[in-house]
N, C-alpha and C positions, 0 to 999 in steps of 0.2 A: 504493500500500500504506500503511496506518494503521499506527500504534502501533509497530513494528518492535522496537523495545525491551522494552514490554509481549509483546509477544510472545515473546521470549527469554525472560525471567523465570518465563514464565508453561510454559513447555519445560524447565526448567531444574526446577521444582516436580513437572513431572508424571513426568519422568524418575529423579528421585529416589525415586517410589513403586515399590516392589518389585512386581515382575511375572514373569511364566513367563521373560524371558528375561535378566534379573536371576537366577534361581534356575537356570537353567541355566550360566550362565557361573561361578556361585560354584562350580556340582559340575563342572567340567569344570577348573577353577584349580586345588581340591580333588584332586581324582583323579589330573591330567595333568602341571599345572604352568602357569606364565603362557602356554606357546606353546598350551594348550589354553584357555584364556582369552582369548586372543588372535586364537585362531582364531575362537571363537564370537562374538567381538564382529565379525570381518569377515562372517559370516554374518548376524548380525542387523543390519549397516549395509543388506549389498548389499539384502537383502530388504524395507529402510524404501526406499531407492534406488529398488528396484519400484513398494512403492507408492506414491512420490512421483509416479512416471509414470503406474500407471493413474490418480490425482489429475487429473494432468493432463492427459491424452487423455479423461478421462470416465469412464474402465472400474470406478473403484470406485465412482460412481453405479448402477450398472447392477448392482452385484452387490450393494450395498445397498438397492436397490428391487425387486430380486427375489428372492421369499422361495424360491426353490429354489436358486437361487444362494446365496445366503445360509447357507442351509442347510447346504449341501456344504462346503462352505466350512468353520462351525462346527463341526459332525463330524469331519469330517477330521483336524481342528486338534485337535481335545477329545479324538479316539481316538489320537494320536500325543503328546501330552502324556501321558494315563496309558499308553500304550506304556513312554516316559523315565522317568515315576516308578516302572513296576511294575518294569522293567528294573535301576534303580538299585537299588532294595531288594532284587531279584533276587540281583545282586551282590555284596551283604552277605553274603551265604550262604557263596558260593566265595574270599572276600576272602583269606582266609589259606594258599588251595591252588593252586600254582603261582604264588606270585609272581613270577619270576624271568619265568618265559616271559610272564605276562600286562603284566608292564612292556616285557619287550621289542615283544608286540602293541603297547601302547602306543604305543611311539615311533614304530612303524613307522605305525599307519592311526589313531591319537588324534588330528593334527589335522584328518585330512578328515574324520574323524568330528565333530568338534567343531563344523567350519564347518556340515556339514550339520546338526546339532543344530538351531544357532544360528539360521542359515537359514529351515529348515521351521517354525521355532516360530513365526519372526513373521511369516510369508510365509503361514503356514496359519491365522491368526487377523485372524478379519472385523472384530475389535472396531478395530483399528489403521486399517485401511478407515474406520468410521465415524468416529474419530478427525479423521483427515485428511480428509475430508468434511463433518463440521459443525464442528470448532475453525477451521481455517484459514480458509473463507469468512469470516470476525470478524476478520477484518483485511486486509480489501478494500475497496478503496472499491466503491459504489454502480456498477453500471455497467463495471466496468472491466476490460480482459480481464485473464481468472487465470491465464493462460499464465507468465509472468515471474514474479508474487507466488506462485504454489504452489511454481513448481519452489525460487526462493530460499528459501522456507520450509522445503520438503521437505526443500533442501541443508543448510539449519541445523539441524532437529531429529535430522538424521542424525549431522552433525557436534558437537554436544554431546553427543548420544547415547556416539560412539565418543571422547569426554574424559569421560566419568563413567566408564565401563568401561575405558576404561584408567587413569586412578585407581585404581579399586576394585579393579583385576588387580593393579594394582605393590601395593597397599595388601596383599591377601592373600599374593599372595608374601614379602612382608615380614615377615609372621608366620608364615611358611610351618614353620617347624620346631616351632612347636606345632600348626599347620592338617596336617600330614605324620602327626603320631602317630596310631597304630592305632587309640585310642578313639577320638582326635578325629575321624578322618576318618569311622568308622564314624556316630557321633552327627550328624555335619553331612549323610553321602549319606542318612541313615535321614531326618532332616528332608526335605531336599530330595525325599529321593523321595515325604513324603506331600504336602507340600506340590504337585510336577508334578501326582502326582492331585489335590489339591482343586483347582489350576485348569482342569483338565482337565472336571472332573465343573461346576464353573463356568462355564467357556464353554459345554458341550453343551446346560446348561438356561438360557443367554443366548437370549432374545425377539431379535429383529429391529427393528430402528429404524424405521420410515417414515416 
């Protein structure tokens, strides 16, 4: 394996960019609290964890080089992203009626909900596939098997992954008593939910790589 370090930094740059599952964990911190926060970020580990493995076995080739696969794949992901954003903004509606019992939902099914949010977001998005299929071979040598270099790669971008989000959870909870206020929470889910759509409406008219 090449560069190891360059490689870190270069993980470390791309994770910092705001993404569907960046804006998921923010409205789930928002709404839930850090354990909802927390939960999405175990969600979008196990789900990098997957595809570190089809990486590895070959299966995100396979579904990158076939445009039906590919396809499904992107749909799926794009129809379940504005699912979360129409959902979210949905919500805004009923915000102020039953509070009481919808915090109680809350606590009781908020974190499994969270992880699966978290999960399906990045588990149903093909671009993370090519991702891990064209960056990581850039730091292989020539020749050499990819078995050992993807899974340690996979292991680390997961792994920094899950210390930027847990930063950024303790970071919002921190501010949580202005993140808490009724405007505010309203102004940040009403963002977040156009934004789930616009990436949602972004991946679906995302091309295929070959």
């Amino acid at each position: 394996m090449e560069n190891y370090y360059v490689f870190i930094m270069m993980c470390i740059l791309l994770i910092l960019l705001p993404g569907p599952d960046t804006a998921i964990a923010i409205k789930n911190t928002i709404s839930i609290g850090k354990t909802g926060g927390l939960q999405t970020m175990l969600g979008t580990c196990c789900a990098l964890l997957i595809h570190t493995s089809a990486a590895v076995l070959g299966l995100s080739a396979i579904i990158v080089k076939s445009a039906i696969l590919f396809s499904i794949f992107k749909y799926v992901g794009a129809v379940y992203l504005i699912y979360l954003g129409i959902k979210t903004l949905w919500g805004l509606r009923n915000k102020e009626v039953a509070v009481t019992d919808e915090r109680k939902d809350e606590d009781k099914y908020g974190s499994k909900s969270c992880f699966k949010q978290g999960f399906l977001t990045n588990l149903l998005n093909p671009k993370v596939a090519v991702f891990f299929l064209t960056f990581l071979p850039q730091f292989v040598n020539p020749g050499q098997d990819t078995f050992l270099p993807f899974l340690l790669m996979g292991a680390t971008y997961t792994g920094l992954t899950a210390l930027w989000f847990i930063f950024y959870i303790y970071l919002l909870n921190q501010i949580s008593a202005f993140m808490k206020r009724p405007r505010t929470q309203k102004v940040f889910e009403g963002i977040t939910g156009i934004v789930l759509i616009g990436f949602g409406m972004k991946l679906a008219l995302e091309k295929a790589q070959h």
